[in-house]
Backbone as JSON Lines, residues from 0, in Angstrom:
{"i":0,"aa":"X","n":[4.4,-36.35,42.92],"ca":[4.18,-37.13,41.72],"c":[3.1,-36.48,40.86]}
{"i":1,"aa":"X","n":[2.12,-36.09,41.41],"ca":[0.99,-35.3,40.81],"c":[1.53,-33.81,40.42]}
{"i":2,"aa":"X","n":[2.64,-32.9,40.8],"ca":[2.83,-31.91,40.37],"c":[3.61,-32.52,38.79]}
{"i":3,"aa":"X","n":[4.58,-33.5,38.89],"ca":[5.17,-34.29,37.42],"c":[4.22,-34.36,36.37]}
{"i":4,"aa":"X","n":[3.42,-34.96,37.23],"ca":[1.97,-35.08,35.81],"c":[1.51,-34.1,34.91]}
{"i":5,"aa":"X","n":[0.95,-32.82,35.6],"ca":[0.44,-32.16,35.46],"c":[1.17,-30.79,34.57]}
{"i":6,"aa":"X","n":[2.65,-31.15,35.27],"ca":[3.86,-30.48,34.65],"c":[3.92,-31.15,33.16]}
{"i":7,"aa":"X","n":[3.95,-32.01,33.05],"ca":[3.99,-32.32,31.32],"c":[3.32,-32.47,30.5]}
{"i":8,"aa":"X","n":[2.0,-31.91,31.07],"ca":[0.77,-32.0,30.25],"c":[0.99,-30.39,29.7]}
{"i":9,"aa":"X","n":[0.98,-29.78,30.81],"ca":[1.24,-27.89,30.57],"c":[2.26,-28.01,29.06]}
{"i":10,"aa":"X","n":[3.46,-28.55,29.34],"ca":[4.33,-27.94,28.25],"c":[3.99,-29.24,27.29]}
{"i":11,"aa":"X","n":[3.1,-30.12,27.17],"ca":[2.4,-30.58,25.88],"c":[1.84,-29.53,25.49]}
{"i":12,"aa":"X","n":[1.07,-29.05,26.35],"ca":[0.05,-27.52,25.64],"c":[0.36,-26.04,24.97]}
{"i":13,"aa":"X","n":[1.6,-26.36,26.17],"ca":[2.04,-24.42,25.85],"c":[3.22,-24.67,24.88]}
{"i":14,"aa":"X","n":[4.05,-25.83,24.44],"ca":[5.1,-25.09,23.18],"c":[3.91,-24.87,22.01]}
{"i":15,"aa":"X","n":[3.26,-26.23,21.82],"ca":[2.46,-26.15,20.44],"c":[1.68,-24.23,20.93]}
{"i":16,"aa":"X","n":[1.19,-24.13,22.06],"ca":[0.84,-22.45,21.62],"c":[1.95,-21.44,21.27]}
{"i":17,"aa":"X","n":[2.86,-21.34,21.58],"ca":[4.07,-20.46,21.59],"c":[3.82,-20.82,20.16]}
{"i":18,"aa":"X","n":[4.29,-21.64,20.09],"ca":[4.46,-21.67,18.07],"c":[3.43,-21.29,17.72]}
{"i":19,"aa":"X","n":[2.44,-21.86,18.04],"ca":[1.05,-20.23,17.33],"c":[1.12,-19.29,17.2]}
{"i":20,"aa":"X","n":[1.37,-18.85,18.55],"ca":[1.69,-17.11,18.93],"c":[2.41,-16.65,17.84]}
{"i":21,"aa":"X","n":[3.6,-17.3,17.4],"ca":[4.7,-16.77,16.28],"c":[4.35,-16.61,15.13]}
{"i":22,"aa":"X","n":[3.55,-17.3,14.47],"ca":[3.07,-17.34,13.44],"c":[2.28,-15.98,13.22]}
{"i":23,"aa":"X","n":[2.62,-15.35,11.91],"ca":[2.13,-13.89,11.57],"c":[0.49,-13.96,11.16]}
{"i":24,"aa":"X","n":[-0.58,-13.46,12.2],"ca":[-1.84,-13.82,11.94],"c":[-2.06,-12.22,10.86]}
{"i":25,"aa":"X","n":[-2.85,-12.41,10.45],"ca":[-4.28,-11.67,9.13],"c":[-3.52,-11.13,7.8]}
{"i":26,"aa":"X","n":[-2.02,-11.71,7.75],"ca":[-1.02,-11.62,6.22],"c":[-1.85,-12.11,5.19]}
{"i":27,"aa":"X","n":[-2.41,-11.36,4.15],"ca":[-2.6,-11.93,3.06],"c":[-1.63,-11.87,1.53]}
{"i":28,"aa":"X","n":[-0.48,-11.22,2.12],"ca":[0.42,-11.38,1.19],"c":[1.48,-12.45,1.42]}
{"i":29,"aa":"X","n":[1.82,-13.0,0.36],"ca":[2.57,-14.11,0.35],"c":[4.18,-13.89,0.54]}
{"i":30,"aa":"X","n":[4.55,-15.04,1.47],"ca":[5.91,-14.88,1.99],"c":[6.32,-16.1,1.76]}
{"i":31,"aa":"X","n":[5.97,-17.18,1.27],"ca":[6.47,-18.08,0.61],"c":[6.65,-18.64,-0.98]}
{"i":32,"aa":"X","n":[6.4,-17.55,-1.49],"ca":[6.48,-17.25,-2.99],"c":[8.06,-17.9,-3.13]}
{"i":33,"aa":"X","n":[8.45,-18.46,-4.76],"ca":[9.77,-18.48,-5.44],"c":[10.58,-17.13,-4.93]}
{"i":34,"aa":"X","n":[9.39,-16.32,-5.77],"ca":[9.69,-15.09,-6.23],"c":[10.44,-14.21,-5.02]}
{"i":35,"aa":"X","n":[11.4,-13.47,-5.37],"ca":[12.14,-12.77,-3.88],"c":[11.56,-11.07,-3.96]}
{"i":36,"aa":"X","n":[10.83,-11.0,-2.8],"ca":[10.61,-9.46,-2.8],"c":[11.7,-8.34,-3.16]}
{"i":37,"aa":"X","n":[11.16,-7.4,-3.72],"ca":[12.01,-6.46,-4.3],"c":[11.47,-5.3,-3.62]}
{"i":38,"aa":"X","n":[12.58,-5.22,-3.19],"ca":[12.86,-3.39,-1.82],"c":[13.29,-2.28,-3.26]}
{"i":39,"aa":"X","n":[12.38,-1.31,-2.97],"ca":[12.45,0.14,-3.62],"c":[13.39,0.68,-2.73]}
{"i":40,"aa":"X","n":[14.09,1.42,-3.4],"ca":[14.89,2.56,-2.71],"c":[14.56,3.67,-2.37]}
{"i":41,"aa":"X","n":[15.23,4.39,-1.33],"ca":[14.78,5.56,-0.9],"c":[14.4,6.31,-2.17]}
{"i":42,"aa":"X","n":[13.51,7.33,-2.44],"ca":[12.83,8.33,-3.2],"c":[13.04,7.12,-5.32]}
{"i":43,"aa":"X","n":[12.7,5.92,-4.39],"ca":[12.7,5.75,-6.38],"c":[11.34,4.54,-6.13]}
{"i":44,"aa":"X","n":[10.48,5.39,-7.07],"ca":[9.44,5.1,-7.25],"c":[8.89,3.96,-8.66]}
{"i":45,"aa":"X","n":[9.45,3.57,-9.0],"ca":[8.78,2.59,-10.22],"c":[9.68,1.58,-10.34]}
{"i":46,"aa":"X","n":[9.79,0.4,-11.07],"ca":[10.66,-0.81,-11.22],"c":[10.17,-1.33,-12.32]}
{"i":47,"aa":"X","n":[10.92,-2.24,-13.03],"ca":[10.7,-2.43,-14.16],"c":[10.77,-4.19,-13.7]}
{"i":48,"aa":"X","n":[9.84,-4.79,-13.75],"ca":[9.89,-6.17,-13.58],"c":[9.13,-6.78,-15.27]}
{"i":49,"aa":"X","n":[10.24,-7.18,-15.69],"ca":[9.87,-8.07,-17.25],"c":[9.18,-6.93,-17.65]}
{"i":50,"aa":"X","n":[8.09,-7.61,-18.78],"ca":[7.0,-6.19,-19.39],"c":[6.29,-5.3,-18.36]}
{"i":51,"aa":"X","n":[6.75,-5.21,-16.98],"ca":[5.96,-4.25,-16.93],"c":[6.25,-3.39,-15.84]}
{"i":52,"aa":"X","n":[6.02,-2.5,-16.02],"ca":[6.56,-0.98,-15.11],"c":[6.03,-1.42,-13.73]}
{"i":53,"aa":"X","n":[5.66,-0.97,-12.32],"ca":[5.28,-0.85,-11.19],"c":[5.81,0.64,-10.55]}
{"i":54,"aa":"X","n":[4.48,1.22,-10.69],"ca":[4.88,2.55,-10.04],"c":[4.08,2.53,-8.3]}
{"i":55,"aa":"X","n":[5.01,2.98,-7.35],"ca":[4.45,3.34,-6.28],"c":[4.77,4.49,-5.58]}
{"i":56,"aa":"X","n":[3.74,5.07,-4.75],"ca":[4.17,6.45,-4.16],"c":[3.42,6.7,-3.02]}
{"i":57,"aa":"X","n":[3.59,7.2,-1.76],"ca":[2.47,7.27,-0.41],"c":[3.33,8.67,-0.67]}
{"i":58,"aa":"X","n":[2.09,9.42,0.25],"ca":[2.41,10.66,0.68],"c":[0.93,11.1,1.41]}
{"i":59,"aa":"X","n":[1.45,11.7,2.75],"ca":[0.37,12.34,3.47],"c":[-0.81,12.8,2.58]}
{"i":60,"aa":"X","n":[-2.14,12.76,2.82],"ca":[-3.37,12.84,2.26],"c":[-3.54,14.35,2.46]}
{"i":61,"aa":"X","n":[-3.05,15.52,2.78],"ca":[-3.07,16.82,2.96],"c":[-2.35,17.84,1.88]}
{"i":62,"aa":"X","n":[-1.67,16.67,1.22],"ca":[-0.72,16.99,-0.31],"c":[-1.95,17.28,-1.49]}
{"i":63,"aa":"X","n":[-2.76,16.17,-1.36],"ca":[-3.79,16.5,-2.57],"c":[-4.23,17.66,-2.57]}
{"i":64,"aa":"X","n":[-4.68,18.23,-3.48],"ca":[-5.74,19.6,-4.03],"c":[-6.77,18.85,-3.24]}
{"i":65,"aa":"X","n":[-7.72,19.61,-2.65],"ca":[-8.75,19.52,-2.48],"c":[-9.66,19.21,-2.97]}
{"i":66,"aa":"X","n":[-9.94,19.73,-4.45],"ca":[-10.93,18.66,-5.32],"c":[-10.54,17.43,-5.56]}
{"i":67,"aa":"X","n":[-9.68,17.12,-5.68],"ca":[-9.03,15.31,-5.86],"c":[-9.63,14.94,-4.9]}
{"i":68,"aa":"X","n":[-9.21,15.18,-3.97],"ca":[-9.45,14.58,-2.35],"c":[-10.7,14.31,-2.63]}
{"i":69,"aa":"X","n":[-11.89,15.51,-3.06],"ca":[-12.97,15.02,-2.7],"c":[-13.72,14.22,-4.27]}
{"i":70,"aa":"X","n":[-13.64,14.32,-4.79],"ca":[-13.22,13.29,-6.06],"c":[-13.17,12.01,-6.08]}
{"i":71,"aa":"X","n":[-12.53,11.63,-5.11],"ca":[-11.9,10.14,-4.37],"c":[-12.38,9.64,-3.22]}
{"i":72,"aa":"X","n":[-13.14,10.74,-2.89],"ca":[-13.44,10.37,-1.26],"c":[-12.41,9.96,-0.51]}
{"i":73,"aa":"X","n":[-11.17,10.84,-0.05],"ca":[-10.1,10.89,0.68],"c":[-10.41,11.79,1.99]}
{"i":74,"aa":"X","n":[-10.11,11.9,2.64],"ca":[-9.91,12.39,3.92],"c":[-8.59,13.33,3.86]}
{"i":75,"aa":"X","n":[-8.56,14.29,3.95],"ca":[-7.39,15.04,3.92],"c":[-6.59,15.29,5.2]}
{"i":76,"aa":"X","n":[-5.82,15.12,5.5],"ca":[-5.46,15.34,6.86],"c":[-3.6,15.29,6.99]}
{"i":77,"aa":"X","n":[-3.25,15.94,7.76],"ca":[-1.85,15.71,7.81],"c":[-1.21,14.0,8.06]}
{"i":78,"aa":"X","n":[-2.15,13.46,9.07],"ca":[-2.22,12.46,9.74],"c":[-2.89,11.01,8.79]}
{"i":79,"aa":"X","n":[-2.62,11.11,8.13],"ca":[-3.36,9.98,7.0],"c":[-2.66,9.84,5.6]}
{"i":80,"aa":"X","n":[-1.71,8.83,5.5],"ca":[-0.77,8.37,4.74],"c":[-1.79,7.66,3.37]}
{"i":81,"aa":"X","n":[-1.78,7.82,2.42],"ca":[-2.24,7.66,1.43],"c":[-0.91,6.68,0.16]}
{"i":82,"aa":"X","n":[-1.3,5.29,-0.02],"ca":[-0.51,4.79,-0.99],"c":[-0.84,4.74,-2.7]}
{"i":83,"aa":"X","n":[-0.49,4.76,-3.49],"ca":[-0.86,4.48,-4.76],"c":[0.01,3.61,-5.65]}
{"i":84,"aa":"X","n":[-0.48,2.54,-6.28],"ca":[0.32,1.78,-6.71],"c":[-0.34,1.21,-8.2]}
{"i":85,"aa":"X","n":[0.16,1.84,-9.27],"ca":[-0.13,1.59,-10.63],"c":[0.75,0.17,-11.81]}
{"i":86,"aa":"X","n":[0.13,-0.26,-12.13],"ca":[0.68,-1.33,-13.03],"c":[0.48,-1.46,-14.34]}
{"i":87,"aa":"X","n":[1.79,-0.55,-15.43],"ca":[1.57,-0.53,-17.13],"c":[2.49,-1.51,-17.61]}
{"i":88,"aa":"X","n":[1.41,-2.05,-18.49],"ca":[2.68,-2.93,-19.5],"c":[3.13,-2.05,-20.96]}
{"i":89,"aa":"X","n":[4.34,-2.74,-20.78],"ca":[5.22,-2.49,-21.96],"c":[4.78,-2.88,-23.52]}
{"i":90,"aa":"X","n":[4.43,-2.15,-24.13],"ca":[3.83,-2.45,-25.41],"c":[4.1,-1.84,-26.34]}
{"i":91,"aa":"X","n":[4.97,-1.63,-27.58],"ca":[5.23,-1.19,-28.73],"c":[6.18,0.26,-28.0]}
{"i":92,"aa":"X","n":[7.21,0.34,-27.34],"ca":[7.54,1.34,-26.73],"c":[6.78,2.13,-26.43]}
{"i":93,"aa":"X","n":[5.59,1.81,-25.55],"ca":[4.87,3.06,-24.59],"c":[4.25,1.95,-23.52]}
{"i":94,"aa":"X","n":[3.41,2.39,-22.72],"ca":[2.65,1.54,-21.6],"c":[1.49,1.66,-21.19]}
{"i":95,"aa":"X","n":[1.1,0.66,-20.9],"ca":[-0.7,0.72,-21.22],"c":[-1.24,-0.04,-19.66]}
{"i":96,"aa":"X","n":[-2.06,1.03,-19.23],"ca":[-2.53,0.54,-17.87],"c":[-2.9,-0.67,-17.86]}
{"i":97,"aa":"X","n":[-2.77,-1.75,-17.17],"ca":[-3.24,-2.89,-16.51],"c":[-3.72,-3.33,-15.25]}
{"i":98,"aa":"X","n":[-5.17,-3.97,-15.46],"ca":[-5.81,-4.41,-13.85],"c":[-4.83,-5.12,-13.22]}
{"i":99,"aa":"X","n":[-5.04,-5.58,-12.1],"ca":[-4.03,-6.47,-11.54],"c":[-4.77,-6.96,-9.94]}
{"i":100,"aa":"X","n":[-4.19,-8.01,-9.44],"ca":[-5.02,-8.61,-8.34],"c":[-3.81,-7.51,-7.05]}
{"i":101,"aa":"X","n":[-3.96,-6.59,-6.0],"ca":[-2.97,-6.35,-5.12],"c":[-3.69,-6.74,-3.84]}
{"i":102,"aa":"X","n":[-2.98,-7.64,-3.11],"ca":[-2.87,-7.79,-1.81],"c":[-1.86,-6.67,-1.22]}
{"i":103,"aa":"X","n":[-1.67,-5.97,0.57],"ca":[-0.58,-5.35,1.15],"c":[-0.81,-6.24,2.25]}
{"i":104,"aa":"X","n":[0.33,-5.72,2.92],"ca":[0.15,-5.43,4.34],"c":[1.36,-4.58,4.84]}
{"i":105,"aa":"X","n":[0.76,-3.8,6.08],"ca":[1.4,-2.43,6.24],"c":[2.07,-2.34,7.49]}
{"i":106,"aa":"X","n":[3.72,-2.11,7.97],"ca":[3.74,-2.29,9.15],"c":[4.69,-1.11,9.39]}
{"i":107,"aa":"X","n":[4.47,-0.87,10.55],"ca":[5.63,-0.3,11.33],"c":[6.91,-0.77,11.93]}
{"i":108,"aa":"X","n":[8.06,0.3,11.94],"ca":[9.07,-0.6,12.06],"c":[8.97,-1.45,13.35]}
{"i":109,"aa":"X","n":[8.39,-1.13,14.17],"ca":[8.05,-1.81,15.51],"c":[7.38,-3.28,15.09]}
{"i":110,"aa":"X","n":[6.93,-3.78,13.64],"ca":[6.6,-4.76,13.07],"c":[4.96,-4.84,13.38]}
{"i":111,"aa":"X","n":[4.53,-2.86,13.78],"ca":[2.76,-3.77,14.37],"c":[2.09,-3.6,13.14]}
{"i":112,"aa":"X","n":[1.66,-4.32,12.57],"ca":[0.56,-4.44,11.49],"c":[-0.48,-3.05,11.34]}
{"i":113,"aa":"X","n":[-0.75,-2.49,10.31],"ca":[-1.83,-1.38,10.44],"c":[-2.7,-1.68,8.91]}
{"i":114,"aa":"X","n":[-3.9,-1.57,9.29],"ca":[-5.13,-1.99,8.5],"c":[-5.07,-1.34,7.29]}
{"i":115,"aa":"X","n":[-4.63,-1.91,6.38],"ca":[-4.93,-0.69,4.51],"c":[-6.04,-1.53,3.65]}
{"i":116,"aa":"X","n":[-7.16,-1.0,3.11],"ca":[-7.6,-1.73,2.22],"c":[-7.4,-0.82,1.07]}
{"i":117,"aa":"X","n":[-6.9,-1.76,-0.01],"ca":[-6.64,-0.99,-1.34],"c":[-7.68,-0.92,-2.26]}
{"i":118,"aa":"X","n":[-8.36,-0.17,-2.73],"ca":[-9.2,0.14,-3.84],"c":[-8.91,0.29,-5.16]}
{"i":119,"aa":"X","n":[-9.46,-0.07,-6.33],"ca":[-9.05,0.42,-7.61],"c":[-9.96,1.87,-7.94]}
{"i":120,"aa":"X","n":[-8.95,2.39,-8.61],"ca":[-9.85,3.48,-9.04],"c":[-9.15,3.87,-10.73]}
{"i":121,"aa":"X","n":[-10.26,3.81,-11.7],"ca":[-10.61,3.8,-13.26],"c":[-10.41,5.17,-13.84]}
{"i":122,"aa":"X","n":[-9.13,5.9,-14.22],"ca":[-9.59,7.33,-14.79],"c":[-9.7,6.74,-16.48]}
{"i":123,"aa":"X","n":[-10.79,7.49,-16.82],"ca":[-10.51,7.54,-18.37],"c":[-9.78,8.9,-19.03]}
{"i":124,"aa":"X","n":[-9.1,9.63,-18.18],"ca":[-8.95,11.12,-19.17],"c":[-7.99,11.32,-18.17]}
{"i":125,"aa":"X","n":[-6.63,10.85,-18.45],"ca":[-6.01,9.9,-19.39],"c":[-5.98,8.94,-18.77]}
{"i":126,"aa":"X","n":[-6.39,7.77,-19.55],"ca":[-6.87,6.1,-19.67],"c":[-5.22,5.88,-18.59]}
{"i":127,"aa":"X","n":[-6.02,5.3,-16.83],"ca":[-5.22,4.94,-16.3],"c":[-6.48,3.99,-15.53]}
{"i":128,"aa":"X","n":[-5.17,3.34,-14.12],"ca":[-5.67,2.2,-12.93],"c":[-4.93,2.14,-12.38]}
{"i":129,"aa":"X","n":[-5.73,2.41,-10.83],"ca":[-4.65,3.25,-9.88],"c":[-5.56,1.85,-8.9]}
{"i":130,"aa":"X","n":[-4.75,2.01,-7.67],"ca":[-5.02,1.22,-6.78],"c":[-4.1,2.08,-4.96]}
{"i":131,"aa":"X","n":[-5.2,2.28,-4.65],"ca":[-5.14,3.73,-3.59],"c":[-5.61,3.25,-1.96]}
{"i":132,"aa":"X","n":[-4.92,3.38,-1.07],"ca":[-5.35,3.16,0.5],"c":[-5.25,3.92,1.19]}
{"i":133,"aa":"X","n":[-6.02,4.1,2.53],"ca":[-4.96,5.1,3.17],"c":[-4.96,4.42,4.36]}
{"i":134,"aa":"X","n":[-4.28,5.34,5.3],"ca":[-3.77,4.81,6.29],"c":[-3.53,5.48,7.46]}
{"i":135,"aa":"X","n":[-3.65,5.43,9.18],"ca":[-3.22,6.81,9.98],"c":[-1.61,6.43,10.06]}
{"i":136,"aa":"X","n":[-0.73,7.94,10.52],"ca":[0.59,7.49,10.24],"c":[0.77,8.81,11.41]}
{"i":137,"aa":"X","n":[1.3,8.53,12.14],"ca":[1.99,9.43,13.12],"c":[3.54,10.2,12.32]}
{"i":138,"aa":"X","n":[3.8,11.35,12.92],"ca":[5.51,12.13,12.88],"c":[6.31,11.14,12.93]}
{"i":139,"aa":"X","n":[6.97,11.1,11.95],"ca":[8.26,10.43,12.07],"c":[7.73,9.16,12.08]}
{"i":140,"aa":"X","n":[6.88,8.68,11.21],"ca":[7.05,7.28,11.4],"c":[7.54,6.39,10.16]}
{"i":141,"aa":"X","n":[8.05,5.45,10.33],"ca":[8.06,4.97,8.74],"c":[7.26,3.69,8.85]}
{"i":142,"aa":"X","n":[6.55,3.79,7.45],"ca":[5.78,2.41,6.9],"c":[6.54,1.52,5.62]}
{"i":143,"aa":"X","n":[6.49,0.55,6.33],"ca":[6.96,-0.71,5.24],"c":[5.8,-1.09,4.5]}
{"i":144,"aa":"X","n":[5.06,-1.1,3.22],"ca":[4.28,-1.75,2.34],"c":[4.95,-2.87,1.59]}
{"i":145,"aa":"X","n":[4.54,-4.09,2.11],"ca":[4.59,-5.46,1.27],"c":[3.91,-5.32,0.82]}
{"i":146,"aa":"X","n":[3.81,-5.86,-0.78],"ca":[2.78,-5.33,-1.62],"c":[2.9,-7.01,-3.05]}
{"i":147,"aa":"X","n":[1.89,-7.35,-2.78],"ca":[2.01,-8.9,-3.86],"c":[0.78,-8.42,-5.19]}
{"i":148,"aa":"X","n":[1.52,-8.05,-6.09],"ca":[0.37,-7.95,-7.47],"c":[0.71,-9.04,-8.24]}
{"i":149,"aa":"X","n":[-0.48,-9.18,-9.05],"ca":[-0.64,-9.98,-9.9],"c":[-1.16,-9.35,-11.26]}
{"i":150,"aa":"X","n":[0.04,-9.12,-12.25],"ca":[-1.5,-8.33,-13.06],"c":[-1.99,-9.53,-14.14]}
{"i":151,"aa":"X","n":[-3.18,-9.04,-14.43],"ca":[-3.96,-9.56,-15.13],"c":[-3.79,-10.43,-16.24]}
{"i":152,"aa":"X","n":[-3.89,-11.76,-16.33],"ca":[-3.76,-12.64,-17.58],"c":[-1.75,-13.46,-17.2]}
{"i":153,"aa":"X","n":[-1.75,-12.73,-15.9],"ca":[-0.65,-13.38,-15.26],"c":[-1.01,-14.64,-13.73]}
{"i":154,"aa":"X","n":[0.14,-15.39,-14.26],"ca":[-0.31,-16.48,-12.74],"c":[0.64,-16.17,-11.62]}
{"i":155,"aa":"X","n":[1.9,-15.34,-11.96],"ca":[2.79,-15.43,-11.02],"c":[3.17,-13.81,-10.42]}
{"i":156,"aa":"X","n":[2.97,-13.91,-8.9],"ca":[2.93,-11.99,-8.73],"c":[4.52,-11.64,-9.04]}
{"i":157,"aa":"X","n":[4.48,-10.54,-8.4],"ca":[5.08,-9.47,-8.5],"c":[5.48,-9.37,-6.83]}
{"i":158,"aa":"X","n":[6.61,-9.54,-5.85],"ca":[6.78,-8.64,-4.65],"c":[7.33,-7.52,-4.84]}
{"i":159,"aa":"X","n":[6.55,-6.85,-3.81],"ca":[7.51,-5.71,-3.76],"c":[7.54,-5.04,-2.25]}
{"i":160,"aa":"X","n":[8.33,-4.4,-1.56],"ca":[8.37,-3.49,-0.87],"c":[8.86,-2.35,-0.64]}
{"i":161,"aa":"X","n":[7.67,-1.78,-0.01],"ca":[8.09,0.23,-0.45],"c":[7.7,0.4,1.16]}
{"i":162,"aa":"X","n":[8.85,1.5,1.23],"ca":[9.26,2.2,2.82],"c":[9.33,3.46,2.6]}
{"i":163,"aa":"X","n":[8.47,4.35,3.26],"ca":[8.64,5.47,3.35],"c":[8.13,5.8,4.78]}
{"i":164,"aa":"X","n":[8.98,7.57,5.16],"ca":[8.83,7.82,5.93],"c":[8.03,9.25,6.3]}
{"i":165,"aa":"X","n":[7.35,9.71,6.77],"ca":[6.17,10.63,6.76],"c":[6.56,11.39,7.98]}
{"i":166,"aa":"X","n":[6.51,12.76,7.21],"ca":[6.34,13.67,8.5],"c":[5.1,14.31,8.11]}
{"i":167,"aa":"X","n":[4.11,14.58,9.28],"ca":[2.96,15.2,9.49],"c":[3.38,16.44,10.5]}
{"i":168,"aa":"X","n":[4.33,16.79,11.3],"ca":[4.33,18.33,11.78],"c":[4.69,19.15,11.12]}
């Protein structure tokens, strides 16, 4: 009678944890938006959502010139995936850089989460706003970037996701 008891106290405890467990912990991009994420295609880099362009591009951090790299304070390395993700609006037929709020998060297809913090970075010559992370990335691996912007003087983001795949040998 005492093993009964004790038995239904356990699975009072452990479904409500299981359903914890499931739940995607340290996402700060939104997955319950209206809005339906928009998958980039292999090698196409920009999208045109309403007024405004969205350009994105990763590529191993060993691609840069060397003065960039150090310019930026990048790490050059075969092994260190580097994203960049720019946001111009459409204005009188040309496009004009815009701030914007970007949350990511970065996973492998194995779905394990890997740490990116994105930075802005301000060129004036020529007047741009870039927003740059990097990341370690093994041979052959591919990274999924969910990526939620908001640009500026807007309330409603932008999804997007960009997949690429990196070789470092």
């Amino acid at each position: 009678m005492r093993y009964v008891y004790m038995n239904k106290w356990f699975f009072l405890l452990f479904i409500p944890l299981v359903a914890l467990l499931g739940c995607e912990q340290g996402s700060s991009v939104s997955s319950t938006n209206a809005a339906p994420r928009v998958t980039y295609e292999t090698n196409e880099h920009n999208k045109t959502f309403g007024n405004y362009v969205v350009h994105v591009n990763a590529l191993t951090t060993d691609q840069l010139p060397a003065e960039v790299a150090r310019g930026y304070q990048i790490a050059r390395s075969q092994n260190r995936a580097m994203l960049n993700v720019s946001v111009r609006k459409k204005m009188s037929g040309s496009e004009t850089p815009v701030p914007a709020k970007v949350d990511i998060v970065v996973k492998n297809l194995n779905s394990q989460i890997k740490d990116m913090k994105l930075r802005e970075i301000r060129d004036s010559d020529p007047d741009a706003i870039y927003y740059i992370g990097e990341v370690p990335v093994n041979h052959e691996e591919t990274l999924v970037f969910d990526v939620d912007l908001t640009p500026e003087g807007e309330k409603d983001a932008i999804l997007l996701s960009y997949r690429q795949r990196f070789f470092t040998q």
